[in-house]
C-alpha positions as CSV (number, residue, x, y, z in Angstrom):
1,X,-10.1,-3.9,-16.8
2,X,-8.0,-4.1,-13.7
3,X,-8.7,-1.5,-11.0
4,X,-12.5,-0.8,-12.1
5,X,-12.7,1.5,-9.4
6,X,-10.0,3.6,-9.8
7,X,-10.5,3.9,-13.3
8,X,-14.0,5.1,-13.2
9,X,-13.3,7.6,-10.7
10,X,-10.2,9.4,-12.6
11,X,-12.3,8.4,-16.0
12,X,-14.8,10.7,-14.5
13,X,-12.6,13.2,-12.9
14,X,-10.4,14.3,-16.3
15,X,-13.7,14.0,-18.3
16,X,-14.9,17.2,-16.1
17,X,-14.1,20.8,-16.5
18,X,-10.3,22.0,-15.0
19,X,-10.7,21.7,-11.4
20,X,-8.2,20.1,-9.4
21,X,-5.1,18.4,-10.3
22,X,-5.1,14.6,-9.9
23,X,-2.9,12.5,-7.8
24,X,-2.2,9.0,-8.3
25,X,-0.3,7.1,-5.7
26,X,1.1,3.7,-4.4
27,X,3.9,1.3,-4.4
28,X,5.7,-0.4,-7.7
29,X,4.4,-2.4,-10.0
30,X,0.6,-1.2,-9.0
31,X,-0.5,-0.4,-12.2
32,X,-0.5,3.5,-11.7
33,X,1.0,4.0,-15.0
34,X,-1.0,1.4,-16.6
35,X,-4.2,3.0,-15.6
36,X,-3.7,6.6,-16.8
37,X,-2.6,5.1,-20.0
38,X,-6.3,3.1,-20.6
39,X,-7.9,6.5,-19.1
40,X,-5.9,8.7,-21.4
41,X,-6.9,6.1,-24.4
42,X,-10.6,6.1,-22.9
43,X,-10.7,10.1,-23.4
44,X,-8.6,10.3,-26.7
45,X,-7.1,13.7,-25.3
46,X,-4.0,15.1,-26.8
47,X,-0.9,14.2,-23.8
48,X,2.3,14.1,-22.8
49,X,3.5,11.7,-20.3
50,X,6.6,11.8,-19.1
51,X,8.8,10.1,-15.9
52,X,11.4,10.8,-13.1
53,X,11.7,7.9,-12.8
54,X,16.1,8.0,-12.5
55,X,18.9,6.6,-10.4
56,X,19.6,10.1,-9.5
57,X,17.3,13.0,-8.9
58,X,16.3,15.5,-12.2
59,X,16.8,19.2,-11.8
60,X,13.6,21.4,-11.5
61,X,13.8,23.1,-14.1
62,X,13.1,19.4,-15.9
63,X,10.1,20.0,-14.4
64,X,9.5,23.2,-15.5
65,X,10.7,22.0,-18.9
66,X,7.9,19.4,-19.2
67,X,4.8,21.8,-17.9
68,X,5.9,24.6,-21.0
69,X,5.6,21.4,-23.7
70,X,2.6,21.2,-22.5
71,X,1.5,24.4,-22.1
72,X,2.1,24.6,-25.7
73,X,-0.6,22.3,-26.5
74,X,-3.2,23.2,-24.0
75,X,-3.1,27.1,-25.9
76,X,-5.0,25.3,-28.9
77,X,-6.9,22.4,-26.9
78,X,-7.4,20.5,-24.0
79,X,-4.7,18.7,-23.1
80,X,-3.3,16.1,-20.4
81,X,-0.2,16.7,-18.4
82,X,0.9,13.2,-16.7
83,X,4.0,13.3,-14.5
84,X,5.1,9.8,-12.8
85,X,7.8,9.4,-9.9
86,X,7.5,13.4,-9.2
87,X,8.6,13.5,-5.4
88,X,11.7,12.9,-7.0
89,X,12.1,16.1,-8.0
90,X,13.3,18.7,-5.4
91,X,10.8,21.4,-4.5
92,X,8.1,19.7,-6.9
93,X,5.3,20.6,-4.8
94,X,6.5,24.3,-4.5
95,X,6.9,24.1,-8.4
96,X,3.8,23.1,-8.8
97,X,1.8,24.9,-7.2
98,X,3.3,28.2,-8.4
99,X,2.5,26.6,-12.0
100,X,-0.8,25.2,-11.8
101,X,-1.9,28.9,-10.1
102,X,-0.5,30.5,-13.4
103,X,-2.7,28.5,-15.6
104,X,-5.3,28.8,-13.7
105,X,-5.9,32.4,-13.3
106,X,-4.9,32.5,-17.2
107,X,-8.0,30.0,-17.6
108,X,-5.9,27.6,-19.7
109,X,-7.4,24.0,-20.6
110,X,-4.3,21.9,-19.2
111,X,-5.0,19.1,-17.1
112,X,-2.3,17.3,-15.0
113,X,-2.2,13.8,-13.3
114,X,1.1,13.3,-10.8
115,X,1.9,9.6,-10.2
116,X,4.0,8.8,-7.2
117,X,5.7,5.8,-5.6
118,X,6.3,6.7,-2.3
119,X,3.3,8.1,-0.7
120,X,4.6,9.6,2.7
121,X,6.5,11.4,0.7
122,X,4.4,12.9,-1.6
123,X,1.2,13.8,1.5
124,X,4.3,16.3,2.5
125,X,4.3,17.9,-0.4
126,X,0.3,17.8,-1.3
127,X,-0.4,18.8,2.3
128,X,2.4,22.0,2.8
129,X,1.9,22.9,-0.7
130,X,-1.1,22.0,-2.9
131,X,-4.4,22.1,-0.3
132,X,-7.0,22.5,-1.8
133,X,-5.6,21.9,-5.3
134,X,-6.2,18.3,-5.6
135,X,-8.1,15.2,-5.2
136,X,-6.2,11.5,-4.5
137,X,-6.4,8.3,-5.8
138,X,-4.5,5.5,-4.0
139,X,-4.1,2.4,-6.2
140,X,-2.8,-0.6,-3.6
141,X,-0.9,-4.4,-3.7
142,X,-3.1,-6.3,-6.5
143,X,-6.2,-7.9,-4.9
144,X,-6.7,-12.2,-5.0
145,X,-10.1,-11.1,-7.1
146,X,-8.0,-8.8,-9.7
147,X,-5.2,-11.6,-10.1
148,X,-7.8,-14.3,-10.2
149,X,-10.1,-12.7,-13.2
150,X,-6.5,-11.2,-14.8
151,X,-4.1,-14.7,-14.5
152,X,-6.8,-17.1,-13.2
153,X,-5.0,-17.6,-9.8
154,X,-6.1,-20.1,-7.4
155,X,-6.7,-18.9,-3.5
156,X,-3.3,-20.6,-2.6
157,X,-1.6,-19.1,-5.7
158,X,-2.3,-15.7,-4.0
159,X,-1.6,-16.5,-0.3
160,X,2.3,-17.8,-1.8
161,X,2.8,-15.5,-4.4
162,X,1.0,-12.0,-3.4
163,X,-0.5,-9.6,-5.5
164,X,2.2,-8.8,-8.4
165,X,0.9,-8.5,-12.0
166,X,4.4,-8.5,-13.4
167,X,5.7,-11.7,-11.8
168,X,2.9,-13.5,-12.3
169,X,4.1,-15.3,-15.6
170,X,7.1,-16.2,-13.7
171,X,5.5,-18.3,-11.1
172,X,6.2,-21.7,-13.0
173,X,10.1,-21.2,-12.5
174,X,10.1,-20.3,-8.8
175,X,13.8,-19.5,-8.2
176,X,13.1,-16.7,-11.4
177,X,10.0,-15.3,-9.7
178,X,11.6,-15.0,-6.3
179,X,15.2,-12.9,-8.1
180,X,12.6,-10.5,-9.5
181,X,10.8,-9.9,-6.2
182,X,14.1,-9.6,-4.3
183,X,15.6,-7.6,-7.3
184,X,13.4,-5.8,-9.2
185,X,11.1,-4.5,-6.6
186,X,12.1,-5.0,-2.9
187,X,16.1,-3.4,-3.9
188,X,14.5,-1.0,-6.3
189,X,11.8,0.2,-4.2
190,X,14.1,0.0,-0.9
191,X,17.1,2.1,-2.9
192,X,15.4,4.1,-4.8
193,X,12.2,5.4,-3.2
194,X,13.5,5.3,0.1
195,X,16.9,5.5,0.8
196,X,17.6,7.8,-1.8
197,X,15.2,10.5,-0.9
198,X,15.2,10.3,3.0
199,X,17.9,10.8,5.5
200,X,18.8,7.3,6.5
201,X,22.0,7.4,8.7
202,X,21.3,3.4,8.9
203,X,21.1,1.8,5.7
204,X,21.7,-1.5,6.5
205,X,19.1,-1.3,9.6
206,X,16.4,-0.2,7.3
207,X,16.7,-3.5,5.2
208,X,17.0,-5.7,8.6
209,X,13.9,-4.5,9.5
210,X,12.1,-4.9,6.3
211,X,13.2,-8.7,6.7
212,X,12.3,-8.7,10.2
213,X,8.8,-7.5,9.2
214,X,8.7,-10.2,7.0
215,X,10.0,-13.0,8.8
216,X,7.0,-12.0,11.8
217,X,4.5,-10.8,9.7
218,X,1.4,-11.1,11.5
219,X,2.9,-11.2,15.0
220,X,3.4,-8.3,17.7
221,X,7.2,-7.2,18.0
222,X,8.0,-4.8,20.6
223,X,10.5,-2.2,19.8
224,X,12.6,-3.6,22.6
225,X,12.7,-6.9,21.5
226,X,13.1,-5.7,18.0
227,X,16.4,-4.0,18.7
228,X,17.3,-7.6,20.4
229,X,16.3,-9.3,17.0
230,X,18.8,-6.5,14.9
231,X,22.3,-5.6,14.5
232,X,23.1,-2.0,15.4
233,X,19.6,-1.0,15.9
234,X,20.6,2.4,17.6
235,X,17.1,2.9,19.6
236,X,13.8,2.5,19.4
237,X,12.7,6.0,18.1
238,X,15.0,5.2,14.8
239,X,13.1,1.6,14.7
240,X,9.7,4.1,14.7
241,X,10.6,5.8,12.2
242,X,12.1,3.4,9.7
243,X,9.0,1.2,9.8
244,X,6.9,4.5,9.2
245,X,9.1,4.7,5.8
246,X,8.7,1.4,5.2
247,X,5.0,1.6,5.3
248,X,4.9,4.7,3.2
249,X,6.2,2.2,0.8
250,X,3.8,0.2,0.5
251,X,6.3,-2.6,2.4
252,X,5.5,-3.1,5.7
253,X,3.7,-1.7,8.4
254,X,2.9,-2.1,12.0
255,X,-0.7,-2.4,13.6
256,X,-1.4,-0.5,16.9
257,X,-3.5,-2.0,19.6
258,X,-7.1,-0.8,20.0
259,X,-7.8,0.8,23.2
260,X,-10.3,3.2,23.0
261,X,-7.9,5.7,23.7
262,X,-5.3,7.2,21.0
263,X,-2.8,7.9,23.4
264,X,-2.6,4.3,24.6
265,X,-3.0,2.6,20.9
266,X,0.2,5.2,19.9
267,X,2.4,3.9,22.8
268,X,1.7,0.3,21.6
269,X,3.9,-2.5,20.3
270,X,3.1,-2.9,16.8
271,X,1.7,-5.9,15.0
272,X,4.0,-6.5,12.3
273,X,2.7,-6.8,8.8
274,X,3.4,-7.4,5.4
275,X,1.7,-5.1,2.6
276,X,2.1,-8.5,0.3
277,X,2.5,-11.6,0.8
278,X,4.9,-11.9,-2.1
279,X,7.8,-10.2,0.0
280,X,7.5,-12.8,2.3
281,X,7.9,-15.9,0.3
282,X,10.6,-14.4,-1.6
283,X,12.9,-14.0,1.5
284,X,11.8,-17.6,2.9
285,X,13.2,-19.8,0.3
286,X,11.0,-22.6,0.5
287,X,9.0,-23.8,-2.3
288,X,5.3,-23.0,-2.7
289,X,4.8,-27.1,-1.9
290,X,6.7,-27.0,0.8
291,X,5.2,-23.7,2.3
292,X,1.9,-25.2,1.6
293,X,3.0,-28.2,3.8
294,X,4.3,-27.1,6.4
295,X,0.8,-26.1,8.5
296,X,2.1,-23.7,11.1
297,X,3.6,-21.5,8.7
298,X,0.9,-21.3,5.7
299,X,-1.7,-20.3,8.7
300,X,0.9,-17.6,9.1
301,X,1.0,-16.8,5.7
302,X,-2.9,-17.2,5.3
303,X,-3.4,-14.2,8.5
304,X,-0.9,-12.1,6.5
305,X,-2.7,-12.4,3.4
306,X,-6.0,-11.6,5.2
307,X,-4.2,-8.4,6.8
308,X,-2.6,-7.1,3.5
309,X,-6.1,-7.4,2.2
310,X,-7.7,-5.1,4.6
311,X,-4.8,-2.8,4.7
312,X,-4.6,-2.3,0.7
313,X,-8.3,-2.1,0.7
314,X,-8.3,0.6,3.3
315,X,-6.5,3.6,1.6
316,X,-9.6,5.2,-0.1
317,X,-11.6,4.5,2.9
318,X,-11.8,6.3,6.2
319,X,-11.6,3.1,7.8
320,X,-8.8,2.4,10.7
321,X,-7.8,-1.0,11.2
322,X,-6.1,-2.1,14.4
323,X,-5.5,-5.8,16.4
324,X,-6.6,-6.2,20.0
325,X,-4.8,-8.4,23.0
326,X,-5.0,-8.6,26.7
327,X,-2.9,-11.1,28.5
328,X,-3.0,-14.4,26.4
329,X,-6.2,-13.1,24.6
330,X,-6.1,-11.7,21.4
331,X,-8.2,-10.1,18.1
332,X,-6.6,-10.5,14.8
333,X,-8.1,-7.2,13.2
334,X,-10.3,-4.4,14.6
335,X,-11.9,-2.5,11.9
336,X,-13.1,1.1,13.1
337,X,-15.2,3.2,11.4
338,X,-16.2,6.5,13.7
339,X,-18.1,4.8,15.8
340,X,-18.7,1.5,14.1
341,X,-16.6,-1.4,15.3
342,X,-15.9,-4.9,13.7
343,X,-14.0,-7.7,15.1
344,X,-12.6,-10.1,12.3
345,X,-10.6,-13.2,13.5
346,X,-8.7,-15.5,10.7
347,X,-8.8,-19.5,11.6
348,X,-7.1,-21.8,9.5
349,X,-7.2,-25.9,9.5
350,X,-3.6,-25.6,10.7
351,X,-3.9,-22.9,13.0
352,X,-4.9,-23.3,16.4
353,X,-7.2,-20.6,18.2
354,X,-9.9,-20.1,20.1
355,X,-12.2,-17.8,19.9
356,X,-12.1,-16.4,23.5
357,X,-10.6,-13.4,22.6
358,X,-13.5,-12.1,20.3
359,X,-16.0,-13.2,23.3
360,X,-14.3,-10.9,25.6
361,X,-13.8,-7.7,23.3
362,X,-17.2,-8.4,22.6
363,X,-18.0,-8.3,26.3
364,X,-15.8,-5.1,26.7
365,X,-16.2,-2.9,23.3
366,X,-20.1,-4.2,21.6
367,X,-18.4,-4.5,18.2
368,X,-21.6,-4.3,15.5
369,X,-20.3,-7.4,13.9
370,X,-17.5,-9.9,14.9
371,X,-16.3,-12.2,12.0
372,X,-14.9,-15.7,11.5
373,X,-12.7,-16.0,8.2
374,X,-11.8,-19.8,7.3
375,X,-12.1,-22.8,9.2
376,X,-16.3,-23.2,10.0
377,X,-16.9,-19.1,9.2
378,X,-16.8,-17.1,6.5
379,X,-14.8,-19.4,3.5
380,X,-10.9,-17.4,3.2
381,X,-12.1,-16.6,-0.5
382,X,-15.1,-15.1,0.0
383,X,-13.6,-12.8,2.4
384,X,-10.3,-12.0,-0.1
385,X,-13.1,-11.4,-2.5
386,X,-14.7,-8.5,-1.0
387,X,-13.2,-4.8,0.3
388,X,-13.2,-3.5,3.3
389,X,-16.1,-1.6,3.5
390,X,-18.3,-4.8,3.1
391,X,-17.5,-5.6,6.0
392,X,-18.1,-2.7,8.0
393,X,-21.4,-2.2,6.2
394,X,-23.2,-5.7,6.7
């Protein structure tokens, strides 16, 4: 059972009385749809599941279409409502709400789950609309321990090919595995949850900086030097923006600087990174061998891995996750947790660092831990191995 976690909680959730609807989000190829199908089999309750999931967007009252079906069934049992890809529907939080308010002053047994792609999107709709109506799941990138027990990857498997169950049969005929990355879920994910339902004047910007995310992953861009790196990069608010969306994708994202204060981490350049590692060896075109060979870039790929890992473990946390630098001293990952701080820096065989950065954050911040992952610390699969929270708990 992939996702234990996840399961067990909406297991639990839809097993109780009516109470709140249930939202499952995150990027492509997560498993969302997978999951509600084992809980849905797990409960044996009556359903209908239904997606949409289109190139172009379904009317509303496809919506509205798909809640009467079941409210059919729910006026002689208990039944399960499941609705996947529904911030593509205009107005579905509107919709909903007006819907789910109906049924539940009219005390009817129907239970909905909403799945959803793109999750920026859909916190606009939960959080204008639905307070106080539901309760989130966020299923992330697959984790090295889930691919490991599901496809018995090796560590490096995962560093090169990421976290996506539906490649990972393809992995023995490279150039195949790569076409489907590119293909099947960077374009899909880019044109469809994306650029089809946001305003993007600049199309062709928002897939440079996908690539440039990639292409530095792990490293601190400015936005000024960004707009150096791209073509047509209008200014640095659009940059901003775009990489928000992109992040909301479950794509890329970028780090702020800890400071102690929000109004100078907000006004920092970001640390660029990758929410899997599979996006970036799909664009770089080198074999896994000769990734694996070439030492300065698999420590890159190695910190990107570690950085996805604490990101996608992060969403059903409270934790905040941040890097730290000052001159030519730097801190891979800050992990904050109210008050709590932890200091985590990755060291690879091919990567050369020191550890004077962690010495002096200790010095200015008393972090309650500071970690070493690889090298002579804590062994890179050990660390993949656990989530986030270990870390800020021991």
């Amino acid at each position: 059972m992939f996702k234990r976690h996840a399961y067990k909680v909406l297991l639990q959730r839809l097993m109780e009385s009516r109470r709140f609807i249930q939202i499952l989000i995150g990027p492509r190829q997560a498993g969302k749809t997978t999951l509600i199908q084992q809980v849905i089999h797990a409960l044996k309750i009556p359903n209908l599941y239904s997606s949409a999931d289109e190139p172009t967007l379904k009317d509303p009252h496809w919506l509205e279409q798909q809640w009467n079906l079941a409210r059919m069934q729910a006026k002689k049992s208990e039944f399960i409502l499941v609705l996947d890809e529904i911030q593509k529907i205009p107005k579905w939080a509107e919709i909903i709400k007006r819907l789910w308010d109906e049924d539940t002053l009219n005390k009817l047994p129907l239970k909905v789950v909403l799945l959803g792609s793109t999750p920026l999107l859909m916190q606009r709709g939960l959080t204008e609309s639905l307070a106080g109506r539901f309760e989130q799941i966020v299923i992330s990138h697959w984790s090295f321990e889930e691919m490991h027990q599901a496809f018995g990857w090796t560590l490096d498997q995962y560093i090169y090919f990421g976290g996506y169950p539906g490649a990972a049969t393809l992995i023995d005929d490279e150039t195949r595995w790569s076409r489907y990355i590119n293909d099947s879920l960077i374009e899909t994910t880019i044109s469809r949850d994306i650029l089809l339902l946001n305003p993007i004047y600049k199309p062709a910007l928002l897939r440079q900086l996908f690539e440039l995310g990639c292409h530095y992953s792990g490293q601190i861009l400015s936005y000024q030097k960004m707009l150096g790196q791209l073509h047509d990069a209008g200014n640095t608010t659009t940059l901003a923006h775009y990489l928000e969306l992109l992040s909301g994708a479950g794509m890329v994202t970028g780090l702020t600087k800890y400071s102690g204060h929000k109004i100078r981490q907000r006004a920092s350049s970001p640390k660029l990174q990758a929410l899997n590692t599979a996006f970036i060896s799909a664009q770089h075109h080198k074999t896994f061998h000769e990734t694996y060979n070439n030492p300065e870039y698999w420590g890159r790929l190695v910190e990107s891995a570690v950085g996805a890992h604490l990101i996608n473990s992060s969403f059903n946390s409270k934790i905040n996750i941040f890097y730290w630098r000052e001159g030519n001293q730097e801190v891979d990952f800050i992990l904050q947790s109210n008050k709590k701080l932890v200091a985590i820096e990755v060291k690879s065989p091919q990567r050369k660092t020191t550890l004077s950065g962690i010495k002096t954050f200790c010095e200015l911040y008393k972090p309650s831990h500071t970690f070493v992952v690889g090298g002579q610390g804590l062994p890179l699969e050990t660390f993949l191995s656990q989530p986030i929270e270990y870390w800020i708990e021991n």
